[in-house]
C-alpha positions in Angstrom: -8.0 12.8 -4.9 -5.7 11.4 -7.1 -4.5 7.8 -7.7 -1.5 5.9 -8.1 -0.2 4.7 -10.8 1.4 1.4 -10.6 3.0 0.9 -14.2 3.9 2.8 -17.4 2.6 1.4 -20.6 4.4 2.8 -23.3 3.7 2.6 -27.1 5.9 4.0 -29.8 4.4 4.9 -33.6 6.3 5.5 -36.6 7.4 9.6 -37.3 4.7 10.1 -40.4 1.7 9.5 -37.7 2.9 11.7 -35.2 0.7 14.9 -36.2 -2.3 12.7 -36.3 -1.3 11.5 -32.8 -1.2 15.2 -31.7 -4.4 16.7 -33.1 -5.7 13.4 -31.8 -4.5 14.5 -28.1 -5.4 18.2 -28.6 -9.2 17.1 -29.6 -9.0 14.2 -26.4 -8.3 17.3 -23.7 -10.7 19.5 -25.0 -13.1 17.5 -25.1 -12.1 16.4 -21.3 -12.0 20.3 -20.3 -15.4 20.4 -21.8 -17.1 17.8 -20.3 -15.1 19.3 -16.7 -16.5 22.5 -17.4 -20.2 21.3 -18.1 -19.8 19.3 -14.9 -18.9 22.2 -12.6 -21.3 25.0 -14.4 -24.3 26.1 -12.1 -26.8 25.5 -14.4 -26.1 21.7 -14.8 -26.3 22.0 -10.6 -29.0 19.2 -10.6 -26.5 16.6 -11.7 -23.5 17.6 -9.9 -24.3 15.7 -6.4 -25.2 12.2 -7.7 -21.8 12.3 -9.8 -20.1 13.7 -6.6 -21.1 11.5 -4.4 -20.5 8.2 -7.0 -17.0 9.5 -6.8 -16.2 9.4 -3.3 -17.9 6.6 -2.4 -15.4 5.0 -5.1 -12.4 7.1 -3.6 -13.5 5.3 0.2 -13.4 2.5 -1.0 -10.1 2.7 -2.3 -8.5 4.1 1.3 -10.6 0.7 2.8 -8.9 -1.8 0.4 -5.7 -0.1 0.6 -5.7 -0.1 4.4 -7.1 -3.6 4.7 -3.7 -4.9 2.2 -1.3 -2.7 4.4 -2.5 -4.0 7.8 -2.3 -7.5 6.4 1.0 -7.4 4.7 2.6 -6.2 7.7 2.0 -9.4 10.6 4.0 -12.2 10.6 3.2 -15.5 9.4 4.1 -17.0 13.1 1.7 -14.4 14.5 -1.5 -15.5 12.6 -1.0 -19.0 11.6 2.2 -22.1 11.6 2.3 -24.4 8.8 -0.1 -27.4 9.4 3.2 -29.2 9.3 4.6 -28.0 12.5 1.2 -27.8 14.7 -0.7 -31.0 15.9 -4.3 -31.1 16.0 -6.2 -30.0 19.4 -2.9 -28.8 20.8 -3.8 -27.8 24.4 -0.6 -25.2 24.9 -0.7 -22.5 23.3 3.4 -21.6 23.7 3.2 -24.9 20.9 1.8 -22.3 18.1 5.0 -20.7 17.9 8.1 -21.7 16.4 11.0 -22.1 18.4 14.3 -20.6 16.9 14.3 -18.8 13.7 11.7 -20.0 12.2 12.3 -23.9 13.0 11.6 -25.9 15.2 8.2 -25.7 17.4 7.7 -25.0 21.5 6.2 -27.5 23.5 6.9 -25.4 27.0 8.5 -21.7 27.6 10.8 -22.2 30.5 10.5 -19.7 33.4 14.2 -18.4 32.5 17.3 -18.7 30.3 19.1 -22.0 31.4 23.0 -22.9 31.1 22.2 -26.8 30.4 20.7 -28.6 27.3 19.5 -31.9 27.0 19.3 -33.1 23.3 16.9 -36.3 23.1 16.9 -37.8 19.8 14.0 -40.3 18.7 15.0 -43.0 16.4 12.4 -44.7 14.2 11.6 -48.2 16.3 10.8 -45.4 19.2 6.9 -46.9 20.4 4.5 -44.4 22.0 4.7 -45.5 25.5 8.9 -45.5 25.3 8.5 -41.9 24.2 5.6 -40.9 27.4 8.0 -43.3 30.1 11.0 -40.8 28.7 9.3 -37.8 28.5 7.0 -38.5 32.4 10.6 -39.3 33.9 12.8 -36.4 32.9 10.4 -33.9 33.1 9.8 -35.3 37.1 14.1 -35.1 37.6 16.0 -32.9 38.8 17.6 -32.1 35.7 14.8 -30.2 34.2 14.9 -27.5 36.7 17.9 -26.0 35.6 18.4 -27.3 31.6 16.2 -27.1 28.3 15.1 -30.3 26.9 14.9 -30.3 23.2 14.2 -33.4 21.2 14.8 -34.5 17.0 12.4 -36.0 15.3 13.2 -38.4 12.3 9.6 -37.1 10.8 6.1 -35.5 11.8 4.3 -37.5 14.1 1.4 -36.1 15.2 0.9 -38.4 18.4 4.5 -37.7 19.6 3.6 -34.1 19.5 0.5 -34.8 21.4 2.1 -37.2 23.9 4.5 -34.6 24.8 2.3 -31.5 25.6 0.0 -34.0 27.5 3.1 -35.3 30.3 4.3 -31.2 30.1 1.0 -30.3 31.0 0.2 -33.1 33.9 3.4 -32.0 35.1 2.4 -28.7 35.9 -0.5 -29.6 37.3 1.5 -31.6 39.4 3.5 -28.8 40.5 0.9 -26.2 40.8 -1.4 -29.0 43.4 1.7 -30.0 45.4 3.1 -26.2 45.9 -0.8 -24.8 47.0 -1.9 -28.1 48.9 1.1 -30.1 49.7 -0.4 -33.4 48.6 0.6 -36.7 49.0 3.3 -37.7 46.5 6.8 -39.5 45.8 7.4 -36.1 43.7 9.7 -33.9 45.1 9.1 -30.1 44.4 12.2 -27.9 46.1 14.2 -28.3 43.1 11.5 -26.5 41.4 11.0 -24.0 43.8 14.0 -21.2 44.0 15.1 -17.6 45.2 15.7 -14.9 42.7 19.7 -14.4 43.5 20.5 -12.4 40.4 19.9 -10.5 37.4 20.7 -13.3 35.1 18.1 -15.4 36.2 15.3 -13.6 35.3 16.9 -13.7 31.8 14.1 -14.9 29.4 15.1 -18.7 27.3 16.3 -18.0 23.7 13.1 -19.8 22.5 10.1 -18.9 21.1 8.9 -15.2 20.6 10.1 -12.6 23.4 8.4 -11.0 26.2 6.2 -13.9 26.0 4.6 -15.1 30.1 5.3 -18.2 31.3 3.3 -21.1 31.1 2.6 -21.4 34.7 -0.2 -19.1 35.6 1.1 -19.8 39.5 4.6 -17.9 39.0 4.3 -14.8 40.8 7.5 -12.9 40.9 6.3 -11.4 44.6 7.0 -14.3 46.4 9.8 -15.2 48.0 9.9 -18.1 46.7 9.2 -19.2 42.1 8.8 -22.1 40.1 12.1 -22.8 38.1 12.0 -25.2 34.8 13.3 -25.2 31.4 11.9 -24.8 28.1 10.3 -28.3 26.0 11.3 -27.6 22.3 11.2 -30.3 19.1 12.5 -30.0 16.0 12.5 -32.6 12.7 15.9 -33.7 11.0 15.0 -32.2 7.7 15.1 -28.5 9.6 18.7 -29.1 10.9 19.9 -31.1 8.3 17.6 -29.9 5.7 20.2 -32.0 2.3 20.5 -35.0 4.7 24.1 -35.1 4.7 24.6 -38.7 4.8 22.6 -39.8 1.5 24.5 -39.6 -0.6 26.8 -42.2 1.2 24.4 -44.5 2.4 21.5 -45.9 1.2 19.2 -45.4 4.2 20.2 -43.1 6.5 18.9 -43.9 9.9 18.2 -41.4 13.1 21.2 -42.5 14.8 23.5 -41.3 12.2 21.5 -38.5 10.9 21.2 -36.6 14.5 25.3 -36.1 14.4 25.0 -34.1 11.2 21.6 -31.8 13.0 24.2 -31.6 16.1 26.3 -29.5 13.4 24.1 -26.9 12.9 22.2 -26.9 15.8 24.9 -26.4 18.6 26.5 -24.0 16.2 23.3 -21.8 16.7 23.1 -22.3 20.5 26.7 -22.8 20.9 27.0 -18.9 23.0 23.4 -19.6 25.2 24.5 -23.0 26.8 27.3 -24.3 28.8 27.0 -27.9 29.3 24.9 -30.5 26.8 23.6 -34.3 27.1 23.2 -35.9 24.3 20.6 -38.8 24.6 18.8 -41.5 23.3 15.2 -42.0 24.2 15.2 -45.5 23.2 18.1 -46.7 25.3 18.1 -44.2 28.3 15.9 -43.7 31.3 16.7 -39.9 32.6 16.0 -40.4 36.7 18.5 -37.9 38.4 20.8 -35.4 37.4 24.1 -36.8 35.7 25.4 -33.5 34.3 26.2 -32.5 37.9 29.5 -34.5 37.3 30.6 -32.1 34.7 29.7 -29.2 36.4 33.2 -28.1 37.4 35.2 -29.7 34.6 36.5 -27.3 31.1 34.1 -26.1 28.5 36.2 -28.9 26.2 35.2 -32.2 28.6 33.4 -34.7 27.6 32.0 -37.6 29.2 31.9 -40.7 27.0 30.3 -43.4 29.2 30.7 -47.9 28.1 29.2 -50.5 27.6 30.6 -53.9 28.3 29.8 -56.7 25.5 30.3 -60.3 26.3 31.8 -62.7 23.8 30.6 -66.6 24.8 32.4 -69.1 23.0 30.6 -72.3 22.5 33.2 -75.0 23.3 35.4 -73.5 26.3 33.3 -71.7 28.1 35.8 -71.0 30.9 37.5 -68.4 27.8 34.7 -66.0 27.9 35.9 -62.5 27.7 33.7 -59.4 27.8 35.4 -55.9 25.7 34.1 -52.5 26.3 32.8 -50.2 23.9 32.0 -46.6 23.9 28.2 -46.1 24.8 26.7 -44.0 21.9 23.1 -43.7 23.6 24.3 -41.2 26.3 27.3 -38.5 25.9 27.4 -34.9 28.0 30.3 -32.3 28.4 31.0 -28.8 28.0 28.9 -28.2 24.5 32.3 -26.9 22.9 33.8 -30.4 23.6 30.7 -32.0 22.6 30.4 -30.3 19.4 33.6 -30.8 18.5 33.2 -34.9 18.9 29.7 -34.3 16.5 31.9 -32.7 14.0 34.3 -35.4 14.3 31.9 -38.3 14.7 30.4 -36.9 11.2 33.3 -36.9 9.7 34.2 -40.7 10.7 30.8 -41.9 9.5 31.2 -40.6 6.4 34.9 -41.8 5.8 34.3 -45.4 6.7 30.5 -45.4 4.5 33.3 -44.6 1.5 35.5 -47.1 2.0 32.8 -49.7 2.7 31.2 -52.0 0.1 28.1 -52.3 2.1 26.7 -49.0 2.3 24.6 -50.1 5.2 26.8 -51.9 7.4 28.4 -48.4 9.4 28.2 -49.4 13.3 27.4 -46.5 15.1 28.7 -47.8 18.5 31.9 -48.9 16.7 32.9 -45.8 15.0 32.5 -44.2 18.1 35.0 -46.5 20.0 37.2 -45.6 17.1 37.1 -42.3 17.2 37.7 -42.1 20.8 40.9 -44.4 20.4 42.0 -41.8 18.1 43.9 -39.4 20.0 44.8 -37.3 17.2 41.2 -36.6 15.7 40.0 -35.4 19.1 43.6 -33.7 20.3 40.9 -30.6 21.4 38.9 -32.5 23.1 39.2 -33.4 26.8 37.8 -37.1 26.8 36.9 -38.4 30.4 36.3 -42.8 30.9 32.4 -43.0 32.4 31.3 -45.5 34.6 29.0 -48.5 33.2 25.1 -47.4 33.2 23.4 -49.9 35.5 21.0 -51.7 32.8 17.5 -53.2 33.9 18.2 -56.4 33.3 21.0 -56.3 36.0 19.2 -55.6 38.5 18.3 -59.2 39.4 18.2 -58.7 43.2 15.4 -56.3 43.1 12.2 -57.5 44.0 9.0 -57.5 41.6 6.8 -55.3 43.3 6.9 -52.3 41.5 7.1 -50.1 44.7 10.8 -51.8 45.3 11.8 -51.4 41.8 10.7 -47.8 41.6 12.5 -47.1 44.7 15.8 -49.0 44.0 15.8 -47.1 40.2 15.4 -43.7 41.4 18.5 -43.7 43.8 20.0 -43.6 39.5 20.5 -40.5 38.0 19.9 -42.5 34.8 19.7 -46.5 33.8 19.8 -48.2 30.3 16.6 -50.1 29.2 18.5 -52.7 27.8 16.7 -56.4 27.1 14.8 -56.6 30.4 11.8 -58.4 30.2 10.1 -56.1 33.4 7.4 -53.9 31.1 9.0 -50.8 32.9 5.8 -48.2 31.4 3.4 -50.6 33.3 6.1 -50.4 36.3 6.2 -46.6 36.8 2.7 -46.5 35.8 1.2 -48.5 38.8 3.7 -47.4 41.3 2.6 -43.5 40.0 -0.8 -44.2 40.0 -1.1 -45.1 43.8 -0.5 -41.7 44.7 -3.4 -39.4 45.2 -1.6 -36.6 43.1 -0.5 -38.4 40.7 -3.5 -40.3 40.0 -5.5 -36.6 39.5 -3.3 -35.7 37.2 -2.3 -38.6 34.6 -5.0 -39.1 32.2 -3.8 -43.1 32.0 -4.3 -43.8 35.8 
C-alpha cells in the first residue's frame, strides 16, 4: 500500500553541510531497514499481527475517506440542493427544485412537450398578490397555454409569488385530471388540452429544466389515443438576465418596466432558435382570456403586433374641443420573436438615449418612447410593424350587467382585456363566478 503524495517540500542548505546531511541520511535508512527487518523476523512473530492489523485498519480508512470525497465531488449542485435564494419554503412541486436554463432561473411546471410559443409576463413592483393569482388562474385556464411556455420576470425574490404560482399550477391540474376521468360540471373547457400525437416533434421534450425528466401529470399516458398538452411555468429575477442592471447608471431608480427590455436582450437571445412567436405582457395591466397570438400565426418571423391605447385630452373651458390621440400600448406586444427582439434591442437603446439627454433622470415615459420609436421608420427598417386594434378595458364595459355570471361570460368571448381604472373588484368577480362550480370549488383552496 502506498500513499500519495500531494506536495513537495523542498529545503536547500549551504555546500559545507552537505556531508553531515548525507551521513545523516545513510544513519536514517539504516536505522529504517533495521527496525523493517526486526519487524518481519520470526522470532519477534508475537508482535507482528497487532502492528499489521493497526496498519490496514489505517490503509481502510484511507480508501473510505477517499471514496466518500470522490462520490461527493462528482454530483451537481442542482442535483442535491438550489440556493435558498431560488427555492420557496414548503414548495409542493417538486419540478420547482431545479433550475430552469443554465443554471438561472427556476421551474414552476415541466410542460408535456417542446412548444413554438412564449409568453413573457413581467411583474412590476406595485404588482398585489391577488393581481398576480387573477393573472396567473386566467392564463393558465386559456387556450394559450396549451400550446406556449409562460415564463415570468421578477423585479426581486418573493417568496409568496413563488408560492402563489405553484398553488394555481397545481389546482389547475387537478382541474384537468377530475374533468378528463369524471367529466365534471364546469365552465372549463378541456379539448384544447387534450391532443393526438401527429408527429415526431411533438414528443420533443421543453428546453427547461433537467432532461429526461417525467411530466408533471401523473395522468399522461402515452398509450392512449388521446394526451394532456400544456406548456412549461418558468420564473426568473431581473438581476439573472440583466445581472449589471443596464440602466443605472442613467437613471436613478430603475423601474421593472424599463428594466425587463434590457432582460429581453439576453433572454430571447438564449431562446431565440426554440421559439417562433413571443408575447410580451404585463401582469398588472393585462387579463390573458383567449388566445391572441393566433393572429400572428401566419404572418413573418419579423412581425410584430404593437396594439393602442387612446388617451383623452378634456379641456376645461370648451369642452366641445375634446380630442383623444393614440399611443402605442407598452403593456402587451407579440410577433415573430426575431421581430420582437429586435424592437427590445431598439426600445433599449431609445431609453437610454433620451435618460441622457434628459435633466430629470426619472422622468423617461415608457409608453411615450415607445410611440416614438414606432414613428421611427428608420430605427425599426427590419421590423415588420402591424397597427392593433384597441384592448377593450373594464371600465368600458358599461352595458354589462353586475352579476358576476354576466360579466364573466361577456369577458371570456376576449382573448384578452386591460384592467384599466374599473372600480368592479374583478379577483372577487372571477372568484365567485369560479366558485359556483362543483369542480372548481374542489380545487381552489380560496373557495
Amino acid at each position: 500500500m502506498g500513499f500519495t503524495t500531494l506536495g513537495f517540500f523542498f529545503i536547500l542548505f549551504p555546500d559545507d553541510d552537505s556531508t553531515i546531511i548525507t551521513k545523516t541520511k545513510q544513519k536514517s535508512n539504516l536505522s529504517s531497514f533495521k527496525s523493517i527487518n526486526t519487524l518481519l523476523k520470526p522470532s519477534n512473530s508475537t508482535h507482528l499481527f497487532p502492528k499489521a492489523q493497526f496498519i490496514i485498519s489505517i490503509c481502510v480508512l484511507l480508501i473510505f475517506i477517499t471514496l466518500l470525497l470522490f462520490t461527493i465531488s462528482t454530483f451537481e449542485p442542482s442535483n442535491i440542493q438550489l440556493s435558498t435564494n431560488s427555492v420557496p419554503h414548503k414548495s409542493k412541486s417538486s419540478s420547482f427544485q431545479q433550475h430552469a436554463l443554465q443554471k438561472m432561473g427556476f421551474l414552476y411546471r415541466k410542460g408535456t412537450k417542446s412548444m413554438n410559443d412564449l409568453i413573457i409576463a413581467h411583474v412590476s413592483e406595485s404588482v398585489t398578490l391577488q393581481e398576480l393569482k387573477l393573472f396567473t388562474r386566467l392564463i393558465l385556464r386559456s387556450k394559450i397555454t396549451s400550446k406556449s411556455d409562460l415564463l415570468f420576470i421578477f423585479p426581486s425574490k418573493s417568496i409568496p409569488f413563488d408560492n402563489t404560482i405553484i398553488q394555481e399550477n397545481n389546482s389547475f391540474l387537478k382541474i384537468l385530471s377530475k374533468y378528463k376521468k369524471n367529466n365534471s360540471t364546469s365552465i372549463f373547457d378541456p379539448t384544447h388540452f387534450l391532443t393526438r400525437p401527429k408527429n415526431a416533434n411533438e414528443s420533443e421534450e421543453p428546453i427547461w429544466g433537467r432532461k429526461k425528466m417525467s411530466n408533471f401529470s401523473e395522468e399522461n399516458d402515452n398509450t392512449e389515443s388521446t394526451r394532456l398538452s400544456y406548456g412549461s411555468v418558468i420564473g426568473f429575477y431581473a438581476d439573472e438576465l440583466d445581472p449589471e442592471n443596464s440602466l443605472n447608471g442613467f437613471m436613478d431608480h430603475v423601474p421593472m418596466n424599463l428594466r425587463r427590455w434590457a432582460c429581453y436582450t439576453m433572454l430571447l437571445g438564449r431562446v431565440r432558435r426554440n421559439f417562433k412567436h413571443v408575447i410580451l405582457v404585463d401582469v398588472k395591466e393585462i387579463l390573458l382570456l383567449g388566445d391572441p397570438l393566433s393572429r400572428v400565426k401566419n404572418l413573418s418571423q419579423d412581425s410584430v403586433v404593437i396594439s393602442t391605447v387612446t388617451q383623452s385630452n378634456h379641456r376645461r373651458k370648451n369642452v366641445e374641443k375634446n380630442h383623444s390621440k393614440k399611443q402605442a400600448n407598452p403593456a402587451i406586444i407579440m410577433g415573430g420573436l426575431r421581430g420582437v427582439r429586435r424592437l427590445s434591442n431598439a426600445m433599449l437603446i431609445e431609453i437610454v438615449r433620451e435618460s441622457m439627454q434628459r435633466k430629470k433622470k426619472n422622468s423617461v415615459t415608457e409608453s411615450v418612447l415607445l410611440s416614438q420609436l414606432v414613428g421611427n421608420e428608420f430605427i425599426l427598417k427590419n421590423v415588420e410593424l402591424i397597427s392593433g386594434e384597441s384592448i377593450v378595458e373594464l371600465s368600458s364595459l358599461t352595458e354589462l350587467d353586475k352579476k358576476s355570471g354576466s360579466l364573466v361570460m361577456s369577458l371570456l368571448k376576449y382573448s384578452m382585456v386591460r384592467r384599466g381604472n374599473s372600480n368592479v373588484d374583478i379577483s372577487s368577480v372571477f372568484k365567485k363566478y369560479l366558485c359556483s362550480f362543483p369542480l372548481e370549488s374542489t380545487a381552489y383552496s380560496d373557495c
